[in-house]
N, C-alpha and C positions, 0 to 999 in steps of 0.2 A: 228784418228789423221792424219794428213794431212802429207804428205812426199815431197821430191821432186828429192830421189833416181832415177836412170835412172836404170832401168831394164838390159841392157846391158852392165853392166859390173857385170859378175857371179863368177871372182876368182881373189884372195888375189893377188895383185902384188909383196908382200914378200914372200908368201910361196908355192902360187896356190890352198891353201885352195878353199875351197866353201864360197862366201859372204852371209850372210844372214842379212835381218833386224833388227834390234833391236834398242831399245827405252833404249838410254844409261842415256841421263837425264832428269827429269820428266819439259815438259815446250820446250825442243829440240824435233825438227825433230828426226821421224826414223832415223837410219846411217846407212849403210853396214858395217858388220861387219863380223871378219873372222869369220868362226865356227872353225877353228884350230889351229891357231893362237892368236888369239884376236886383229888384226889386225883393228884399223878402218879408214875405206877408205872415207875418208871426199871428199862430191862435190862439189868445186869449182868450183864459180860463170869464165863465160866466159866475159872477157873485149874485148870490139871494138872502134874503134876510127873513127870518120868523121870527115868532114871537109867542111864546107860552103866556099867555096872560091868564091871569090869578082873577077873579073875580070875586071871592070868600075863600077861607079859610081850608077851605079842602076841592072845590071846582075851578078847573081849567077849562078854555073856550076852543072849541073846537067846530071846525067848516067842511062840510061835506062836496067834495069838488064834482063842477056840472062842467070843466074842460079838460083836457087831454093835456099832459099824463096825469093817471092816477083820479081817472072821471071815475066819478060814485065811491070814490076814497075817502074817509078821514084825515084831515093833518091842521095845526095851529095856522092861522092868518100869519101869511109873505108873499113876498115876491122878488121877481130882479131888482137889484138897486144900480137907479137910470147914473150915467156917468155923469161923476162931477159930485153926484149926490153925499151928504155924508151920513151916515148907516145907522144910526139912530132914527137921524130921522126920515130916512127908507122904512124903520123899523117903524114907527108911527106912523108914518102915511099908511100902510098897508094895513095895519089892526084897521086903524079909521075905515079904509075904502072895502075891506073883509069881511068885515064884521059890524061897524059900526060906533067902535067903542072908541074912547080918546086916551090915552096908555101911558104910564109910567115907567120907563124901563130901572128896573132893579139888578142886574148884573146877566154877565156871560155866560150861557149854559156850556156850549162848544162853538167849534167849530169843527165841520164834517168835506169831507171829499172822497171820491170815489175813483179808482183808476180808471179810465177811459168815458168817464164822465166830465162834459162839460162846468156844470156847476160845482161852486166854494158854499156851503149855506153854513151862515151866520147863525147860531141861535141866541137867543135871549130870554130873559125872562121877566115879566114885567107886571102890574099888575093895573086894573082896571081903575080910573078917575071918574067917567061918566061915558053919557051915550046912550046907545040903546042898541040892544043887538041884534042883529039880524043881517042876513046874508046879501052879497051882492052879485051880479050876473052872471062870475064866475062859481057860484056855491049854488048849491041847490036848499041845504038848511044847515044853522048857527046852533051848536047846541052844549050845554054844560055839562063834562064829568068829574069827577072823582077818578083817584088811580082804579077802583072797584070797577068802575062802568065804562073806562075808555073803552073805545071798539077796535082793540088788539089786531085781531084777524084781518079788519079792516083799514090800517092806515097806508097812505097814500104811498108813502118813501120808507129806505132804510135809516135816514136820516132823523125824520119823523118820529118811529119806536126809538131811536137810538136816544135824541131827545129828550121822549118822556120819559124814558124808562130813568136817566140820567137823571130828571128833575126831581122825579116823585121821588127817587134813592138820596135827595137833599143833596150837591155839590160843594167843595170848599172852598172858601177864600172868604177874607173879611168885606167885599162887598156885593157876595152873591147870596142869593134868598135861599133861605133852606129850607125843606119839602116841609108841605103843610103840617102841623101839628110834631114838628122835629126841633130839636137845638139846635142851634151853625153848630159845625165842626170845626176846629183850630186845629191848625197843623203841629203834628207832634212827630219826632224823631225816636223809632223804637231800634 
């Protein structure tokens, strides 16, 4: 049976027991489970939040990452969103501390998951109020494309292309932005 327990965590955060696997219901993943307590320590999925921000009419901001994963990769300003936090503004904090810039969010691009991947990433779409751009410790350089000059080859995640490629093709619903120099699409029944 397939799990997707992380190894490093070995003791009960109730008792300090020892965690061990077990197969609590038949169809469920393994769990960590105390052996002295009967503690079980359920693993929760990690939520991230980005943010395609618009700058003009046809450029999206883009950060070139200086940490692991996806060091020396392309991908839009995000990050984890800290508990408690509510995901907007997750989604503003992180353009601000990324990039630099102070952001508007204009609607939902997706939302992405991966089998045997911890993280949920949130995307957005949003577009630039003020600021000034420029990278922060975890970037190495802040820089603007167009769908013509993203660096495809180079981005960070599947998540990431999956993203843009979604945004620049314009998305539906009556409060999501649609791709630069595009009409919103209305939903129609053919």
């Amino acid at each position: 049976m397939h799990h997707h327990a992380a190894p490093e965590f070995r003791y009960c955060p109730t008792c300090g027991g020892a965690l061990e696997l077990r197969l609590i219901k038949a169809g469920d993943p393994e769990r960590l489970v105390c052996a002295r307590c009967g503690f079980v320590f359920y693993l929760d999925p990690k939520v991230a939040v980005g943010t395609i921000i618009r700058v003009d009419e046809d450029r999206v901001v883009l950060v070139r990452r200086a940490i692991e994963p996806g060091y020396g990769r392309w991908v839009f300003p995000g990050g984890y969103v800290d508990r408690g936090e509510h995901l907007e503004e997750a989604a503003k904090r992180e353009a601000r501390e990324e990039c630099g810039l102070e952001i508007e969010l204009e609607g939902l691009v997706d939302v992405y998951s991966y089998r045997g991947r911890a993280p949920i990433i949130i995307v957005y779409a949003g577009v630039a109020l003020g600021g000034t751009l420029a990278p922060d410790d975890e970037s190495f350089e802040a820089g603007l494309f167009d769908r013509a000059t993203v660096p495809w080859d180079s981005l960070a995640f599947p998540s990431t292309e999956a993203a843009l490629r979604q945004y620049f093709a314009g998305f539906p619903g009556p409060t999501r932005h649609p791709a630069p120099g595009r009409p919103s699409k209305s939903f129609h029944s053919t």
